[in-house]
C-alpha positions as CSV (number, residue, x, y, z in Angstrom):
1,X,-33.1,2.9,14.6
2,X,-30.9,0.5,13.0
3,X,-27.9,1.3,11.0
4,X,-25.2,-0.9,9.8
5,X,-22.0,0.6,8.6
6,X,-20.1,-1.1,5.9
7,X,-17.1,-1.4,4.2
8,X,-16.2,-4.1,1.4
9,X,-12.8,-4.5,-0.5
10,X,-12.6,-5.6,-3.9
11,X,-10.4,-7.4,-6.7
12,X,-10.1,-4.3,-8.3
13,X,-12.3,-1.3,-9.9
14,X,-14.8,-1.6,-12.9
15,X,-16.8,-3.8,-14.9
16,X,-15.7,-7.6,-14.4
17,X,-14.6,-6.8,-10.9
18,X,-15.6,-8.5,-7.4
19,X,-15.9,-8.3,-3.8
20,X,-13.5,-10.3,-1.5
21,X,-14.2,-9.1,1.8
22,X,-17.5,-7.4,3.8
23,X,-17.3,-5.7,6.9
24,X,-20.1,-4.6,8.8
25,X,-20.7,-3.4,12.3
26,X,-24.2,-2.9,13.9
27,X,-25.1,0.6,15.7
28,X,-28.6,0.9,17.2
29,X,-29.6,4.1,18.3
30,X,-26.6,5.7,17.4
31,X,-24.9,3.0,20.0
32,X,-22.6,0.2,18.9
33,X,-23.9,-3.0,19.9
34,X,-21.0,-5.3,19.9
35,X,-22.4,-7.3,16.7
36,X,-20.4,-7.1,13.3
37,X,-20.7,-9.4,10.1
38,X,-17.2,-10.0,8.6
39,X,-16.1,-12.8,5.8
40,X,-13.7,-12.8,3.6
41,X,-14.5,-13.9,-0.3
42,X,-12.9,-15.9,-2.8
43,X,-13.8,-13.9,-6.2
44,X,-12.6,-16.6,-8.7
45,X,-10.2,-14.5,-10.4
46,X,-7.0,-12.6,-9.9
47,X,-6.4,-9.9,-7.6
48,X,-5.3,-6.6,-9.6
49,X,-1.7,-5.7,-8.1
50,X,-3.2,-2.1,-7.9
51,X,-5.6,-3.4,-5.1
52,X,-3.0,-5.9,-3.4
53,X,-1.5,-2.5,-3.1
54,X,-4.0,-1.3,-1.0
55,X,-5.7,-4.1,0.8
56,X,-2.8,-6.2,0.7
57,X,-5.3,-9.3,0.1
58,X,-3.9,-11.3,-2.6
59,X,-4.7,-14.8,-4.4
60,X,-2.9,-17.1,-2.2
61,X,-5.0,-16.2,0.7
62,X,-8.3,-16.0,-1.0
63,X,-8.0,-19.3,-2.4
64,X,-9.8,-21.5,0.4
65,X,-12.7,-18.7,1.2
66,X,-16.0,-19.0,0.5
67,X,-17.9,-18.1,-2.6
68,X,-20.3,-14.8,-2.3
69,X,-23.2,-17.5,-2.9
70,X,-21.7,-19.1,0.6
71,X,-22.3,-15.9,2.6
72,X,-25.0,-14.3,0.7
73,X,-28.0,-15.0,2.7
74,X,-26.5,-14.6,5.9
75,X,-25.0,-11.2,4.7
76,X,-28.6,-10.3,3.4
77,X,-29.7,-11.7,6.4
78,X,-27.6,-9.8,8.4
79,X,-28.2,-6.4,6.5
80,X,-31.7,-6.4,5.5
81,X,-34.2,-3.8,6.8
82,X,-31.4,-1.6,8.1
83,X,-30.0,1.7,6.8
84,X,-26.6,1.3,5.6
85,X,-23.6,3.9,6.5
86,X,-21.0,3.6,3.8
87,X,-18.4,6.1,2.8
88,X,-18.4,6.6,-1.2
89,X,-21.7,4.3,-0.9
90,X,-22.2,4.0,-4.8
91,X,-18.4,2.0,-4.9
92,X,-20.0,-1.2,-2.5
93,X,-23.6,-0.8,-3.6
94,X,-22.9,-0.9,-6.9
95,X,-20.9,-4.3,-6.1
96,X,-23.4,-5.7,-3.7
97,X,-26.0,-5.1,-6.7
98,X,-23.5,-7.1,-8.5
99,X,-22.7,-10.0,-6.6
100,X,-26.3,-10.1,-5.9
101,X,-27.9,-10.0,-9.2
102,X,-25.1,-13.4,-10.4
103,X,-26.9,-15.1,-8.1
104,X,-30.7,-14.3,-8.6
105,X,-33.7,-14.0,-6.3
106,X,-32.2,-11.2,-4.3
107,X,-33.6,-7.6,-4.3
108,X,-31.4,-4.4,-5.3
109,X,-29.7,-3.0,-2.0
110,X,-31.9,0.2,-1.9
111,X,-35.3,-2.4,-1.9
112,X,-34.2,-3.5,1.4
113,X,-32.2,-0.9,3.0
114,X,-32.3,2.4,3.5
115,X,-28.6,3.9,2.5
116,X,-26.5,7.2,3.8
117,X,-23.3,8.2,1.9
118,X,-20.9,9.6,4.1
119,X,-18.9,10.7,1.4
120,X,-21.9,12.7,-0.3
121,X,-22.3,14.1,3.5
122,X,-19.1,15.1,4.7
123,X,-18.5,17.0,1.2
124,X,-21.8,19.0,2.3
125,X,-20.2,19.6,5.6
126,X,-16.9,20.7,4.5
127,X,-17.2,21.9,1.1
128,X,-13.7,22.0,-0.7
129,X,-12.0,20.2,1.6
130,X,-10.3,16.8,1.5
131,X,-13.0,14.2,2.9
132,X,-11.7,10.5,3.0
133,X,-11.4,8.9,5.5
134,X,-8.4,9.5,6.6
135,X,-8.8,13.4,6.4
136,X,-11.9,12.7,8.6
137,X,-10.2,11.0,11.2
138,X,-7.7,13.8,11.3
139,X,-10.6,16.2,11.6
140,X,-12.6,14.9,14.0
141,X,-9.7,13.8,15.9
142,X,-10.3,9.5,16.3
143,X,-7.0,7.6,15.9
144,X,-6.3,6.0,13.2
145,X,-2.4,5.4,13.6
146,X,-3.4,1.5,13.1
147,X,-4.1,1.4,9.9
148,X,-1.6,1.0,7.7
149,X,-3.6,-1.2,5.2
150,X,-7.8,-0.8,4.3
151,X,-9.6,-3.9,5.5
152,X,-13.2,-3.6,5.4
153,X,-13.5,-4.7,8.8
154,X,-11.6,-2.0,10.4
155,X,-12.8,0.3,7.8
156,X,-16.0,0.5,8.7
157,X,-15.3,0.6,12.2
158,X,-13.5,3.8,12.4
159,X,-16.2,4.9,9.5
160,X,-18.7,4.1,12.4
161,X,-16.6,6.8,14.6
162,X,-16.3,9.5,11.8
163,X,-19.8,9.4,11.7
164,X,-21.2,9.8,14.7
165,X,-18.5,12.5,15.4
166,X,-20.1,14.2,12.4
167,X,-23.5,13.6,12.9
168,X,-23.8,15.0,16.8
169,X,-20.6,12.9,18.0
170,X,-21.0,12.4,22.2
171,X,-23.7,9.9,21.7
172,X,-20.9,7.7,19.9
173,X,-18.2,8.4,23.3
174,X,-19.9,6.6,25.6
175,X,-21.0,3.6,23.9
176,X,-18.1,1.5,26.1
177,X,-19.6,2.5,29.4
178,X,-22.2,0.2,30.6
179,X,-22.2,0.9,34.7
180,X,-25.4,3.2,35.4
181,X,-23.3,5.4,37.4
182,X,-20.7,6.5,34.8
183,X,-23.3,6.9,32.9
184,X,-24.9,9.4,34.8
185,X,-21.7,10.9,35.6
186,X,-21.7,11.4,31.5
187,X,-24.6,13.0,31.5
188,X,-24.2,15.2,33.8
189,X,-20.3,16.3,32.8
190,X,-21.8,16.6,29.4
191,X,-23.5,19.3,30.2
192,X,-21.4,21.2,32.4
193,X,-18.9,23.1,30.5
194,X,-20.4,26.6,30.7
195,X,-19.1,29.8,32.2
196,X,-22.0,32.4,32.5
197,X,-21.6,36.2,32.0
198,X,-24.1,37.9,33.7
199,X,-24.3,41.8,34.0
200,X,-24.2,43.4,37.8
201,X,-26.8,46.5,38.7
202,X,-24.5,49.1,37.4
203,X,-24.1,47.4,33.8
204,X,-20.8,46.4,34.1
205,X,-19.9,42.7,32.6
206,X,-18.7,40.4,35.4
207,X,-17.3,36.7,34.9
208,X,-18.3,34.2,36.7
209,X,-15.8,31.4,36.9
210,X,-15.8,27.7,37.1
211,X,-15.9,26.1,40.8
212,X,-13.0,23.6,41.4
213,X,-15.7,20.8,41.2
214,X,-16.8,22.0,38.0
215,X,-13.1,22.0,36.6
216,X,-12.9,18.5,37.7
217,X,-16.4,16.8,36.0
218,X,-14.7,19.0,33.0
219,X,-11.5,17.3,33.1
220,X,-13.3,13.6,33.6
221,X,-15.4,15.0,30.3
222,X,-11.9,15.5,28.7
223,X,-10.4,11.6,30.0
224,X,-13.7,10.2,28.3
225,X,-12.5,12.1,25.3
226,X,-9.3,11.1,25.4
227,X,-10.7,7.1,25.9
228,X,-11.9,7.2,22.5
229,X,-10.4,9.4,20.0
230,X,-6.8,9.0,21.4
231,X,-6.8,12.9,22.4
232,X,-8.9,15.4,23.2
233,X,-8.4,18.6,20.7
234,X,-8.7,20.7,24.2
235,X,-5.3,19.1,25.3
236,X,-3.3,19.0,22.2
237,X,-0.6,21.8,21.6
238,X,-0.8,24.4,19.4
């Protein structure tokens, strides 16, 4: 399956509003592939100081991009047929529609992609509970600490972490490791943390404990961990 999760940042919110910068990264069977689409916008009009504020993109450096009809067919090109991962998905739909639809001869986003709202699916997850991003990270434990501004680049890369943590998670952990032999050492450390209780002949409980080995492929498990989220929940102090 193909998925591409997105991010976009715009000149501000509501009607009249447009998109200065797309970022996209490819995952394919729940693996990052290494390919991303990433361009930055010029929208032909000002910047609100609200979303400078945030983005910290202003005029000045959108004044030499390209125009969304520059980009659009390789951004449709790039997008098209997958299903699209986007937190608070009806925010950068709604402006892909838009910037789409000036143009003509495109398609609505959901005619050509399938589309998953993290948002929508982390709220069913953790019901009454803060879900941005940032609460996310936080939750599922992935470093953030370098973002200090939203780009949509970077943005959608961490959103490509939240959601595979959220959506099974280990699959997402490994996607760095490309020598056979780690990643059979993955498999088999993923599946070794278990300490069975078992009953003797005269019904009495008895634990069986881990072998030193066993300890060990655990604590590789936890250095994988620690590879990609920053630190693993299992070593962090109370």
């Amino acid at each position: 399956m193909r998925q591409v999760v997105l991010d976009t940042e715009t000149t501000g919110i509501g009607e009249g509003h447009r998109i200065i910068e797309i970022g996209c990264v490819e995952l394919i069977n729940r693996k990052l592939t290494g390919r991303h689409y990433h361009v930055y916008i010029n929208p032909q009009r000002a910047v609100d100081a609200e979303a400078i504020e945030v983005h910290g993109i202003d005029d000045a450096f959108l004044a030499d991009k390209p125009l969304f009809a520059d980009v659009a067919e390789d951004f449709y090109r790039f997008i098209e047929g997958a299903e699209l991962v986007i937190h608070n998905a009806a925010f950068d739909v709604g402006f892909m529609n838009v910037e789409f639809g000036l143009l003509g001869g495109y398609p609505r986003v959901d005619q050509f992609c399938g589309v998953l709202d993290t948002l929508k699916l982390a709220r069913a997850m953790h019901p009454g509970q803060r879900n941005s991003l940032d609460a996310l990270c936080k939750r599922y434990g992935i470093d953030n600490s370098h973002r200090e501004l939203h780009g949509a680049l970077l943005d959608a890369e961490i959103l490509a972490d939240v959601y595979l943590m959220m959506t099974g998670g280990q699959t997402a952990l490994f996607h760095e490791e490309k020598d056979s032999d780690e990643n059979k050492q993955q498999a088999e450390t993923s599946q070794m943390v278990h300490v069975p209780i078992s009953a003797d002949l005269s019904g009495q409980l008895r634990v069986v404990y881990a072998s030193p080995e066993e300890l060990q492929a655990h604590e590789t498990f936890l250095d994988l961990l620690d590879k990609k989220s920053g630190a693993a929940l299992w070593r962090k102090p109370d």
